[in-house]
C-alpha positions in Angstrom: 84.3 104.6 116.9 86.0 101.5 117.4 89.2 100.0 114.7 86.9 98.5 112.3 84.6 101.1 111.7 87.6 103.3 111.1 89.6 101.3 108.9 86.2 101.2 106.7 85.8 105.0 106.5 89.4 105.5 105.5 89.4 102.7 102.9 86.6 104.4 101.2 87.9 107.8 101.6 91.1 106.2 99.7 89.3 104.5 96.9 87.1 107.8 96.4 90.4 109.7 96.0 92.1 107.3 93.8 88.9 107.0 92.5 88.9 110.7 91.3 92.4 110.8 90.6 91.9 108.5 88.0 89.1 110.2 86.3 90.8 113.0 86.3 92.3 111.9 82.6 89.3 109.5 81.5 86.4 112.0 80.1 83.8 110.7 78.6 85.3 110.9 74.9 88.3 108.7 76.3 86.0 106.2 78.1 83.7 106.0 75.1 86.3 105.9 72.1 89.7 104.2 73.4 88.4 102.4 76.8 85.3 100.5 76.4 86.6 98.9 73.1 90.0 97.9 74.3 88.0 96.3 77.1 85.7 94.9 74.6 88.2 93.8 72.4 90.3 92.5 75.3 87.4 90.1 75.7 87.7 88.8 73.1 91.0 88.2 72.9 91.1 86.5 75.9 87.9 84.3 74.5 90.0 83.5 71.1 92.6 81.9 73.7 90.7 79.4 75.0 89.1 78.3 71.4 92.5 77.8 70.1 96.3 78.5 71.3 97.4 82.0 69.7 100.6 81.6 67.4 102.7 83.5 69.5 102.4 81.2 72.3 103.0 77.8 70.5 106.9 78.5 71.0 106.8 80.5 73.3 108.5 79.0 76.8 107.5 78.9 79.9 110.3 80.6 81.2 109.5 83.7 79.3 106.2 83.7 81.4 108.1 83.3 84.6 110.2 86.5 84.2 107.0 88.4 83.8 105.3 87.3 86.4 108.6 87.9 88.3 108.4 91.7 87.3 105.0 91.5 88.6 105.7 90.5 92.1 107.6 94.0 93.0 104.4 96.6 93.1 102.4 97.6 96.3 102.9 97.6 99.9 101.0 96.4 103.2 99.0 99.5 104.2 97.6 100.2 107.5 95.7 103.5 106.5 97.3 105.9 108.6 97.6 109.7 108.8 100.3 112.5 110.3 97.1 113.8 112.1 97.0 110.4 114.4 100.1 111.4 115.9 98.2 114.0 118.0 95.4 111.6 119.1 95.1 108.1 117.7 98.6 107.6 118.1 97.9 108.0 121.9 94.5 105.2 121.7 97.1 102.1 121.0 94.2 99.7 121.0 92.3 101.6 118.4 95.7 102.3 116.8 97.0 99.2 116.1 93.3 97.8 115.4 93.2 99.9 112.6 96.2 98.9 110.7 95.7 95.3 111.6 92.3 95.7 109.7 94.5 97.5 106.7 97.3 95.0 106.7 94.6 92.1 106.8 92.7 93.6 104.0 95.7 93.4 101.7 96.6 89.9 102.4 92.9 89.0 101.1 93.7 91.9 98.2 97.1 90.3 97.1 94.6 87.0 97.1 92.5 88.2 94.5 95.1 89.6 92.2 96.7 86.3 92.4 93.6 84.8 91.3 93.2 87.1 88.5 96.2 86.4 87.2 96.4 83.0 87.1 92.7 83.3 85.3 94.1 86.0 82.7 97.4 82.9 82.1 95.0 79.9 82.4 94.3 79.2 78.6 98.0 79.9 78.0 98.9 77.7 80.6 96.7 74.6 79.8 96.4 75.0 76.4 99.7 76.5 75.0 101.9 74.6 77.4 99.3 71.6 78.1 100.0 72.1 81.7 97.5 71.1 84.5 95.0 72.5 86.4 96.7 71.9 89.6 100.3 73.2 88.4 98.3 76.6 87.6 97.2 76.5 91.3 100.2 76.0 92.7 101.9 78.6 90.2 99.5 81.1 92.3 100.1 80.0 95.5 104.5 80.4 95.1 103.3 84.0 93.4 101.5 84.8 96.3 103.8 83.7 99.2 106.4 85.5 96.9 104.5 88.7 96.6 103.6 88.5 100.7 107.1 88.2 101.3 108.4 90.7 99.0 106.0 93.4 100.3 107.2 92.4 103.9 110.2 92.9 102.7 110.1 96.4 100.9 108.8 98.3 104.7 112.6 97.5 105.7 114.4 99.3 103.1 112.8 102.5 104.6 115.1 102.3 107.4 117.8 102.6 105.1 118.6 106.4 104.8 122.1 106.0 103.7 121.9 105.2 99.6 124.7 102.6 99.3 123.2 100.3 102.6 119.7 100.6 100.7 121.1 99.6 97.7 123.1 96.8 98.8 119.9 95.6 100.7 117.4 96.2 97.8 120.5 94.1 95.4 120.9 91.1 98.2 117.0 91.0 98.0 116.7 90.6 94.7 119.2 88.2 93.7 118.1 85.9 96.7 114.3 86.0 95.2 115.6 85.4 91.9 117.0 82.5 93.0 113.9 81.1 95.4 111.7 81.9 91.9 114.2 80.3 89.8 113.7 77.1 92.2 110.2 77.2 92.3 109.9 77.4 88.3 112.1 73.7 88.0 109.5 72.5 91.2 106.9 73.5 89.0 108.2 72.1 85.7 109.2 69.0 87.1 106.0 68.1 89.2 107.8 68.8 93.1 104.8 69.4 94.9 106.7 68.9 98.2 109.2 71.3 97.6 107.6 74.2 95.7 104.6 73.4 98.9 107.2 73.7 101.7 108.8 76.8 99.9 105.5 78.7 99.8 105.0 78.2 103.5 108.0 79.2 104.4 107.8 82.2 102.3 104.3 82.8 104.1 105.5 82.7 107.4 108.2 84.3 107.2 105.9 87.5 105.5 103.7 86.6 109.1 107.1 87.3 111.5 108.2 90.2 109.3 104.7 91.9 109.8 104.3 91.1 113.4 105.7 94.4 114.9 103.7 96.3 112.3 100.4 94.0 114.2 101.6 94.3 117.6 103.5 98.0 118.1 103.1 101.3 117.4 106.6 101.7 116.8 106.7 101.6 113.2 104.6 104.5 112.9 107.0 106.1 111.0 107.9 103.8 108.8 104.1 102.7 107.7 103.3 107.0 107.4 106.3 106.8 105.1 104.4 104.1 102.8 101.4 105.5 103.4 102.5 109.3 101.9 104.0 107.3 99.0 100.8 104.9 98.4 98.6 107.6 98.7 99.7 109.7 96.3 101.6 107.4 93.5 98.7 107.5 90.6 98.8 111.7 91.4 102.4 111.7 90.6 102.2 109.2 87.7 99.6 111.4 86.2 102.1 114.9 86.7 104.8 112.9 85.2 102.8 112.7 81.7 101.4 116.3 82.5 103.0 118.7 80.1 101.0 121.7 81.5 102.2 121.0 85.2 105.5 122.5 86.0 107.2 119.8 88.2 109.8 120.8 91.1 112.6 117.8 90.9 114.8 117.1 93.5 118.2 118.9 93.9 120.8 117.0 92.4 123.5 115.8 95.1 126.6 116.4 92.3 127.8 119.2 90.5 128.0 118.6 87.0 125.9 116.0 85.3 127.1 112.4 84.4 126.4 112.9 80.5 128.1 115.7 78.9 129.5 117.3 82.1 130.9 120.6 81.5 128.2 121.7 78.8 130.5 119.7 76.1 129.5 119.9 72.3 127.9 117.2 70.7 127.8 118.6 67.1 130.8 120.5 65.7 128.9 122.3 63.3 127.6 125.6 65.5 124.6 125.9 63.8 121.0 127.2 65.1 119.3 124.2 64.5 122.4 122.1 66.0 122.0 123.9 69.1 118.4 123.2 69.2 118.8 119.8 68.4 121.7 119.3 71.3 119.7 121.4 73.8 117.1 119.0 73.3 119.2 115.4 73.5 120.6 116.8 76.7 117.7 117.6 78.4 115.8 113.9 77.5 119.1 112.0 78.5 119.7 114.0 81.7 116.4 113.7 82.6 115.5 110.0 83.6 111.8 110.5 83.4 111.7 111.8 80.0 113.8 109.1 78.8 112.5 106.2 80.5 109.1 107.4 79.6 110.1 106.8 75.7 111.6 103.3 76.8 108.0 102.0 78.2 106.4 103.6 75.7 108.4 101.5 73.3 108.7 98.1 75.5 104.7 98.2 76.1 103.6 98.8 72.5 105.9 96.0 71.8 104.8 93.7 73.9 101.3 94.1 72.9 101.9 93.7 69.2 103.5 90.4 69.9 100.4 89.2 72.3 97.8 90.5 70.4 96.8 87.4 67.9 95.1 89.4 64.6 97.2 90.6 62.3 94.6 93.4 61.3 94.9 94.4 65.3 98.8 94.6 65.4 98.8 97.1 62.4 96.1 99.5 63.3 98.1 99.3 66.8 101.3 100.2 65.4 99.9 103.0 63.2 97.9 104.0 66.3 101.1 103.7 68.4 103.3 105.7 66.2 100.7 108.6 65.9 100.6 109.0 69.6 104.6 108.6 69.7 104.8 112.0 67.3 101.8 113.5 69.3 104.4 112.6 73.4 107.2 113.8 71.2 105.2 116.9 70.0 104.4 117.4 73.2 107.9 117.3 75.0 109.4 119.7 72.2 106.7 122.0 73.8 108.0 121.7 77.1 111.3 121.7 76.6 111.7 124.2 74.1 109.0 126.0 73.7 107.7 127.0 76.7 110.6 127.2 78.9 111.2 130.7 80.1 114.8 131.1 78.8 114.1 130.1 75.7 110.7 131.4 75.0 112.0 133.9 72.8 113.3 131.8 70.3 110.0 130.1 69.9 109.4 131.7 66.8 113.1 131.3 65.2 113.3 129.1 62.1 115.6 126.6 63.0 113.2 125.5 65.5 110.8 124.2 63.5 113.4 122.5 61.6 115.2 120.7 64.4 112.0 119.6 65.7 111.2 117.9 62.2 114.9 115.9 62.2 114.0 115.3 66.3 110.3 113.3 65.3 112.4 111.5 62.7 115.4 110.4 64.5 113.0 108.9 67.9 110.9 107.5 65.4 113.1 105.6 63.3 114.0 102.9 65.9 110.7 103.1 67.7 109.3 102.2 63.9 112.1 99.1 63.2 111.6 97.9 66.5 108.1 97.7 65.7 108.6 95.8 62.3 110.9 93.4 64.1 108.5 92.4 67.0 105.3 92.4 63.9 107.6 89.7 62.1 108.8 88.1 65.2 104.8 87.4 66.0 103.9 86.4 62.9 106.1 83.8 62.2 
Protein backbone atom coordinates (compact mmCIF):
# COMPACT_ATOMS: atom_id res chain seq x y z
CA UNK A 1 0.00 0.00 0.00
CA UNK A 2 1.77 3.01 -0.85
CA UNK A 3 0.99 6.91 1.03
CA UNK A 4 -1.77 7.76 -1.09
CA UNK A 5 -3.80 4.96 -0.97
CA UNK A 6 -3.43 5.17 2.76
CA UNK A 7 -4.19 8.65 3.43
CA UNK A 8 -7.55 7.80 1.26
CA UNK A 9 -8.67 4.91 3.49
CA UNK A 10 -8.06 6.83 6.68
CA UNK A 11 -9.82 9.98 5.41
CA UNK A 12 -12.84 7.98 4.84
CA UNK A 13 -12.67 6.01 7.88
CA UNK A 14 -12.68 9.64 9.66
CA UNK A 15 -15.53 11.13 7.71
CA UNK A 16 -17.56 7.71 8.37
CA UNK A 17 -16.97 8.24 12.05
CA UNK A 18 -17.63 11.75 12.24
CA UNK A 19 -20.12 10.94 9.99
CA UNK A 20 -21.90 8.64 12.60
CA UNK A 21 -21.09 10.77 15.39
CA UNK A 22 -23.09 13.28 14.09
CA UNK A 23 -26.13 11.26 13.48
CA UNK A 24 -26.02 10.05 16.52
CA UNK A 25 -28.41 13.28 17.65
CA UNK A 26 -30.13 13.84 14.17
CA UNK A 27 -33.08 11.08 13.95
CA UNK A 28 -35.25 11.32 11.50
CA UNK A 29 -37.96 13.56 13.47
CA UNK A 30 -35.00 16.20 14.02
CA UNK A 31 -33.91 16.00 10.33
CA UNK A 32 -37.43 16.24 9.07
CA UNK A 33 -39.02 18.96 11.56
CA UNK A 34 -36.08 21.42 12.75
CA UNK A 35 -33.22 20.71 9.92
CA UNK A 36 -34.52 20.63 6.49
CA UNK A 37 -36.55 23.82 7.15
CA UNK A 38 -33.85 25.85 8.74
CA UNK A 39 -31.89 24.80 5.63
CA UNK A 40 -34.85 25.73 3.52
CA UNK A 41 -35.45 28.76 5.23
CA UNK A 42 -31.79 29.57 5.29
CA UNK A 43 -32.18 29.72 1.54
CA UNK A 44 -34.06 31.93 1.40
CA UNK A 45 -32.72 34.19 3.55
CA UNK A 46 -29.66 34.19 1.91
CA UNK A 47 -31.80 34.77 -1.63
CA UNK A 48 -33.80 37.90 0.11
CA UNK A 49 -30.08 39.27 0.50
CA UNK A 50 -29.16 39.66 -2.79
CA UNK A 51 -32.90 41.16 -3.95
CA UNK A 52 -32.51 43.84 -1.46
CA UNK A 53 -29.88 44.78 1.57
CA UNK A 54 -31.55 43.42 4.93
CA UNK A 55 -32.16 46.41 7.48
CA UNK A 56 -29.78 45.22 9.82
CA UNK A 57 -27.04 45.63 7.57
CA UNK A 58 -27.69 49.21 6.18
CA UNK A 59 -25.67 50.45 9.43
CA UNK A 60 -24.09 48.02 10.15
CA UNK A 61 -20.04 48.50 9.73
CA UNK A 62 -17.71 46.77 8.22
CA UNK A 63 -15.66 46.45 11.16
CA UNK A 64 -18.33 44.53 13.00
CA UNK A 65 -17.86 41.89 10.02
CA UNK A 66 -14.10 41.89 10.54
CA UNK A 67 -14.27 40.73 14.27
CA UNK A 68 -16.37 37.88 13.20
CA UNK A 69 -14.57 36.66 10.66
CA UNK A 70 -11.57 37.11 13.12
CA UNK A 71 -13.32 34.59 15.59
CA UNK A 72 -13.52 32.51 12.69
CA UNK A 73 -9.99 32.12 11.88
CA UNK A 74 -9.08 30.13 15.34
CA UNK A 75 -10.86 26.46 14.62
CA UNK A 76 -9.12 23.35 13.05
CA UNK A 77 -5.72 22.13 12.72
CA UNK A 78 -3.37 20.56 9.84
CA UNK A 79 -4.01 16.83 10.19
CA UNK A 80 -1.79 14.14 8.88
CA UNK A 81 -4.16 11.19 9.84
CA UNK A 82 -2.11 9.35 12.07
CA UNK A 83 -2.53 6.60 14.71
CA UNK A 84 -0.70 5.32 18.20
CA UNK A 85 -0.66 1.96 16.34
CA UNK A 86 1.96 3.42 13.56
CA UNK A 87 4.47 3.65 16.19
CA UNK A 88 4.95 -0.09 16.07
CA UNK A 89 5.26 -0.24 12.20
CA UNK A 90 4.56 2.68 10.01
CA UNK A 91 6.47 4.83 12.16
CA UNK A 92 9.54 2.55 11.12
CA UNK A 93 8.40 2.86 6.87
CA UNK A 94 9.60 6.87 6.93
CA UNK A 95 8.82 7.09 3.22
CA UNK A 96 5.34 5.76 3.63
CA UNK A 97 5.18 7.70 6.94
CA UNK A 98 5.72 11.06 6.04
CA UNK A 99 3.90 10.41 2.55
CA UNK A 100 0.90 9.94 4.45
CA UNK A 101 0.71 13.08 6.36
CA UNK A 102 2.00 15.10 3.52
CA UNK A 103 -1.17 13.85 1.63
CA UNK A 104 -3.25 14.94 5.06
CA UNK A 105 -1.64 18.21 5.48
CA UNK A 106 -2.09 18.91 1.61
CA UNK A 107 -5.63 17.96 1.73
CA UNK A 108 -6.37 20.65 4.34
CA UNK A 109 -4.68 23.42 2.61
CA UNK A 110 -7.16 22.71 -0.43
CA UNK A 111 -10.02 22.20 2.63
CA UNK A 112 -9.19 25.67 4.36
CA UNK A 113 -9.56 26.72 0.35
CA UNK A 114 -13.06 25.90 0.12
CA UNK A 115 -14.20 27.18 3.40
CA UNK A 116 -12.70 30.30 2.43
CA UNK A 117 -14.65 30.31 -0.54
CA UNK A 118 -17.79 29.51 1.21
CA UNK A 119 -17.56 32.23 3.24
CA UNK A 120 -16.83 34.82 1.23
CA UNK A 121 -20.09 33.51 -0.90
CA UNK A 122 -22.30 33.30 2.29
CA UNK A 123 -20.84 37.63 2.93
CA UNK A 124 -21.00 38.43 -0.81
CA UNK A 125 -24.49 40.20 -1.02
CA UNK A 126 -23.57 41.85 2.28
CA UNK A 127 -20.42 42.82 1.03
CA UNK A 128 -21.47 44.28 -2.43
CA UNK A 129 -24.75 45.26 -1.70
CA UNK A 130 -24.84 46.49 2.01
CA UNK A 131 -21.36 48.10 1.91
CA UNK A 132 -21.27 48.66 -2.09
CA UNK A 133 -17.92 47.13 -1.97
CA UNK A 134 -16.30 45.38 -5.08
CA UNK A 135 -15.91 42.17 -6.39
CA UNK A 136 -12.26 42.17 -6.18
CA UNK A 137 -12.03 43.63 -2.50
CA UNK A 138 -14.32 40.44 -1.59
CA UNK A 139 -11.56 38.30 -3.25
CA UNK A 140 -8.86 39.66 -1.59
CA UNK A 141 -10.89 39.70 1.82
CA UNK A 142 -10.63 35.67 1.20
CA UNK A 143 -7.27 35.53 0.26
CA UNK A 144 -5.88 37.69 3.82
CA UNK A 145 -8.57 35.04 5.63
CA UNK A 146 -6.90 32.37 4.24
CA UNK A 147 -3.21 33.17 4.60
CA UNK A 148 -4.41 34.15 8.17
CA UNK A 149 -6.13 30.92 8.89
CA UNK A 150 -2.94 28.85 7.25
CA UNK A 151 -0.80 30.60 9.47
CA UNK A 152 -2.81 30.48 12.50
CA UNK A 153 -3.20 26.66 12.22
CA UNK A 154 0.73 26.54 11.68
CA UNK A 155 0.76 28.26 14.48
CA UNK A 156 -1.52 26.30 17.04
CA UNK A 157 0.91 22.69 16.52
CA UNK A 158 3.51 24.78 18.60
CA UNK A 159 1.63 25.56 21.59
CA UNK A 160 1.63 21.67 22.19
CA UNK A 161 5.11 21.91 23.14
CA UNK A 162 4.12 24.01 25.85
CA UNK A 163 3.53 21.75 28.95
CA UNK A 164 4.14 24.35 31.54
CA UNK A 165 0.57 26.54 31.67
CA UNK A 166 1.97 30.10 32.18
CA UNK A 167 4.72 29.60 28.86
CA UNK A 168 1.48 28.40 26.83
CA UNK A 169 -0.31 31.10 27.89
CA UNK A 170 2.02 33.81 27.34
CA UNK A 171 2.60 32.18 23.77
CA UNK A 172 -1.13 31.66 22.98
CA UNK A 173 -1.52 35.82 24.37
CA UNK A 174 1.68 37.09 22.14
CA UNK A 175 -0.06 35.15 19.30
CA UNK A 176 -3.01 36.68 19.50
CA UNK A 177 -2.36 40.22 19.93
CA UNK A 178 0.24 40.11 17.08
CA UNK A 179 -2.72 38.67 14.65
CA UNK A 180 -4.95 41.16 15.98
CA UNK A 181 -2.79 43.60 14.89
CA UNK A 182 -1.73 41.98 11.18
CA UNK A 183 -5.95 41.65 10.79
CA UNK A 184 -6.33 45.12 12.05
CA UNK A 185 -3.83 46.18 9.13
CA UNK A 186 -5.27 44.21 6.56
CA UNK A 187 -8.99 45.59 7.32
CA UNK A 188 -7.48 49.58 6.63
CA UNK A 189 -5.54 47.77 3.21
CA UNK A 190 -8.85 46.59 2.44
CA UNK A 191 -10.93 49.73 3.21
CA UNK A 192 -8.54 51.99 1.65
CA UNK A 193 -7.92 50.02 -1.72
CA UNK A 194 -3.85 48.81 -0.75
CA UNK A 195 -3.69 46.10 -2.93
CA UNK A 196 0.18 46.02 -2.57
CA UNK A 197 0.19 45.82 0.90
CA UNK A 198 -2.67 43.65 2.05
CA UNK A 199 -1.01 41.30 -1.31
CA UNK A 200 2.48 41.28 0.10
CA UNK A 201 0.93 40.53 3.70
CA UNK A 202 -0.93 37.46 2.50
CA UNK A 203 2.28 36.00 1.09
CA UNK A 204 4.12 36.45 3.70
CA UNK A 205 1.61 35.02 5.96
CA UNK A 206 1.55 31.96 3.36
CA UNK A 207 4.99 31.30 3.48
CA UNK A 208 5.63 31.63 6.57
CA UNK A 209 2.55 28.84 7.27
CA UNK A 210 4.94 26.73 4.30
CA UNK A 211 8.42 27.04 6.76
CA UNK A 212 6.34 26.43 9.88
CA UNK A 213 4.88 23.09 8.31
CA UNK A 214 8.07 21.97 6.73
CA UNK A 215 9.37 19.61 9.64
CA UNK A 216 5.77 18.29 9.84
CA UNK A 217 6.60 17.40 5.64
CA UNK A 218 10.02 16.38 5.97
CA UNK A 219 10.54 14.47 9.60
CA UNK A 220 9.09 12.08 11.60
CA UNK A 221 9.96 13.88 14.51
CA UNK A 222 6.80 15.55 15.31
CA UNK A 223 5.09 12.45 15.69
CA UNK A 224 4.10 13.33 18.93
CA UNK A 225 3.00 16.37 18.55
CA UNK A 226 0.66 15.65 15.20
CA UNK A 227 -0.87 12.19 17.47
CA UNK A 228 -1.53 14.94 20.08
CA UNK A 229 -3.86 16.81 17.40
CA UNK A 230 -4.90 14.03 15.92
CA UNK A 231 -6.46 12.35 19.50
CA UNK A 232 -7.96 15.90 19.93
CA UNK A 233 -9.44 16.24 16.25
CA UNK A 234 -10.67 12.98 16.24
CA UNK A 235 -12.69 12.94 18.89
CA UNK A 236 -13.91 16.89 19.42
CA UNK A 237 -17.69 16.44 17.92
CA UNK A 238 -17.85 13.10 20.53
CA UNK A 239 -16.94 15.33 23.32
CA UNK A 240 -19.12 18.27 22.23
CA UNK A 241 -21.99 15.94 22.04
CA UNK A 242 -21.18 14.44 25.93
CA UNK A 243 -20.94 17.95 26.96
CA UNK A 244 -24.89 18.49 26.14
CA UNK A 245 -25.50 14.84 27.22
CA UNK A 246 -27.38 14.89 30.47
CA UNK A 247 -27.65 11.04 30.62
CA UNK A 248 -23.69 10.61 30.36
CA UNK A 249 -21.92 10.92 33.58
CA UNK A 250 -18.73 12.88 32.67
CA UNK A 251 -15.26 12.29 34.60
CA UNK A 252 -13.60 16.00 34.72
CA UNK A 253 -10.22 16.64 35.32
CA UNK A 254 -8.80 16.93 38.98
CA UNK A 255 -8.66 20.30 39.91
CA UNK A 256 -4.84 21.52 40.62
CA UNK A 257 -6.10 23.85 43.89
CA UNK A 258 -7.80 23.21 46.92
CA UNK A 259 -10.70 25.22 47.41
CA UNK A 260 -12.57 26.71 44.51
CA UNK A 261 -12.14 30.38 43.29
CA UNK A 262 -15.91 31.28 43.90
CA UNK A 263 -17.20 30.81 47.32
CA UNK A 264 -14.13 28.99 48.68
CA UNK A 265 -14.76 27.57 51.93
CA UNK A 266 -18.50 26.48 51.22
CA UNK A 267 -19.43 30.28 52.20
CA UNK A 268 -23.28 31.16 52.41
CA UNK A 269 -24.80 33.04 49.85
CA UNK A 270 -28.30 33.44 51.41
CA UNK A 271 -28.68 34.26 55.16
CA UNK A 272 -31.92 32.95 55.37
CA UNK A 273 -31.21 28.85 56.03
CA UNK A 274 -34.04 27.76 54.41
CA UNK A 275 -34.68 24.38 52.35
CA UNK A 276 -35.40 26.00 49.25
CA UNK A 277 -32.32 28.57 49.90
CA UNK A 278 -30.14 25.67 50.10
CA UNK A 279 -31.42 24.26 47.03
CA UNK A 280 -31.20 27.30 45.31
CA UNK A 281 -27.30 27.98 46.48
CA UNK A 282 -26.43 24.33 45.89
CA UNK A 283 -27.46 24.94 42.48
CA UNK A 284 -25.67 28.67 41.67
CA UNK A 285 -22.54 26.95 42.94
CA UNK A 286 -22.41 24.19 40.96
CA UNK A 287 -23.34 26.27 37.37
CA UNK A 288 -20.59 29.01 38.37
CA UNK A 289 -17.96 26.50 39.46
CA UNK A 290 -18.48 24.64 36.63
CA UNK A 291 -17.26 26.40 33.35
CA UNK A 292 -19.14 24.22 31.01
CA UNK A 293 -22.40 24.61 32.44
CA UNK A 294 -22.01 28.19 32.49
CA UNK A 295 -20.53 28.91 29.35
CA UNK A 296 -23.03 26.68 27.78
CA UNK A 297 -25.86 29.26 28.93
CA UNK A 298 -23.56 32.15 27.58
CA UNK A 299 -23.63 30.70 23.87
CA UNK A 300 -26.84 29.72 24.21
CA UNK A 301 -27.70 33.31 24.78
CA UNK A 302 -24.90 35.01 22.38
CA UNK A 303 -26.09 32.58 19.42
CA UNK A 304 -29.86 33.11 19.68
CA UNK A 305 -28.93 36.74 19.74
CA UNK A 306 -27.08 36.96 17.04
CA UNK A 307 -29.51 35.22 14.86
CA UNK A 308 -32.47 37.41 15.91
CA UNK A 309 -30.54 40.34 14.77
CA UNK A 310 -29.50 38.66 11.24
CA UNK A 311 -32.55 37.10 10.57
CA UNK A 312 -34.50 39.86 8.32
CA UNK A 313 -38.53 38.96 9.06
CA UNK A 314 -39.90 40.14 11.86
CA UNK A 315 -42.47 37.12 11.96
CA UNK A 316 -38.98 34.85 12.01
CA UNK A 317 -37.32 36.74 14.97
CA UNK A 318 -40.45 36.09 17.20
CA UNK A 319 -41.26 32.54 16.53
CA UNK A 320 -37.30 32.23 17.20
CA UNK A 321 -37.37 33.85 20.39
CA UNK A 322 -40.46 31.98 21.61
CA UNK A 323 -38.76 28.92 20.17
CA UNK A 324 -35.51 29.87 21.86
CA UNK A 325 -36.97 30.55 25.20
CA UNK A 326 -38.85 27.11 25.23
CA UNK A 327 -35.73 25.23 24.60
CA UNK A 328 -33.85 27.58 27.32
CA UNK A 329 -36.58 26.19 30.17
CA UNK A 330 -36.37 22.62 28.52
CA UNK A 331 -31.53 22.97 28.94
CA UNK A 332 -32.50 24.49 32.27
CA UNK A 333 -35.00 21.62 33.08
CA UNK A 334 -32.63 19.42 32.10
CA UNK A 335 -29.53 20.62 34.29
CA UNK A 336 -31.80 20.87 37.48
CA UNK A 337 -32.06 17.00 36.64
CA UNK A 338 -28.55 16.57 36.75
CA UNK A 339 -27.55 18.46 39.26
CA UNK A 340 -30.15 17.97 41.65
CA UNK A 341 -31.96 15.37 40.95
CA UNK A 342 -30.11 12.63 40.02
CA UNK A 343 -26.95 13.15 41.81
CA UNK A 344 -26.33 10.29 44.26
CA UNK A 345 -26.08 12.47 47.41
CA UNK A 346 -28.82 14.14 46.91
CA UNK A 347 -31.19 11.72 45.38
CA UNK A 348 -33.08 11.48 48.43
CA UNK A 349 -34.33 14.76 48.58
CA UNK A 350 -35.76 14.44 45.06
CA UNK A 351 -39.04 14.26 46.36
CA UNK A 352 -38.82 17.10 49.13
CA UNK A 353 -41.06 20.19 48.47
CA UNK A 354 -38.78 22.84 48.43
CA UNK A 355 -37.37 21.38 45.36
CA UNK A 356 -39.87 21.97 43.25
CA UNK A 357 -40.09 25.31 44.45
CA UNK A 358 -36.51 26.41 44.04
CA UNK A 359 -36.43 25.04 40.70
CA UNK A 360 -39.53 27.35 39.75
CA UNK A 361 -37.58 30.69 41.17
CA UNK A 362 -34.20 28.96 39.33
CA UNK A 363 -36.26 28.95 35.50
CA UNK A 364 -37.33 32.50 36.42
CA UNK A 365 -34.30 34.09 37.55
CA UNK A 366 -32.02 32.53 34.06
CA UNK A 367 -34.74 33.56 32.19
CA UNK A 368 -35.34 37.00 33.03
CA UNK A 369 -32.09 38.33 31.38
CA UNK A 370 -32.00 35.68 28.75
CA UNK A 371 -35.66 37.25 27.88
CA UNK A 372 -34.50 41.34 28.13
CA UNK A 373 -31.52 40.53 26.30
CA UNK A 374 -33.71 39.14 23.78
CA UNK A 375 -36.10 42.25 23.60
CA UNK A 376 -33.06 44.46 23.34
CA UNK A 377 -31.37 42.76 20.33
CA UNK A 378 -35.44 42.35 18.65
CA UNK A 379 -35.47 46.32 18.97
CA UNK A 380 -31.95 46.81 18.17
CA UNK A 381 -32.79 44.94 14.58
CA UNK A 382 -35.71 46.53 13.95
CA UNK A 383 -34.89 49.93 14.07
Amino acid sequence: MNSRRLFFQRNKQEWKYQYRAIMSIFDWTIILYILVPALFFSGLVYRSWWLETPQWAEGLPVAFLFVLLFLLLWNGHFRTYIKDADRIYLLKKEALFIGLKKYGIRFHYIFEIMIAALLIAIIAPIWMKGFSMSVGSLLLLGATWLAHKWLIMSIKRKWIIFPVKWKRFGFQFAVIFILMITWGVSYYAIILQQIWLLASLSFVQMMLSFYLMKKSYTSVDTFEEDLVIEEQEHVKYIQFIFTFSFEIEKAGKAPSRRSPRLFANSRHIFKNRTPRNAFIEMFIKVMLRNRKYFLSYLQLLGVTNAVVLLLPPIWMKILLSLGSLFMLRMWIALMWSKVMVHHPILLKYRNHPASGESRKFVVIVMMVPFALSLLLFFILSIR
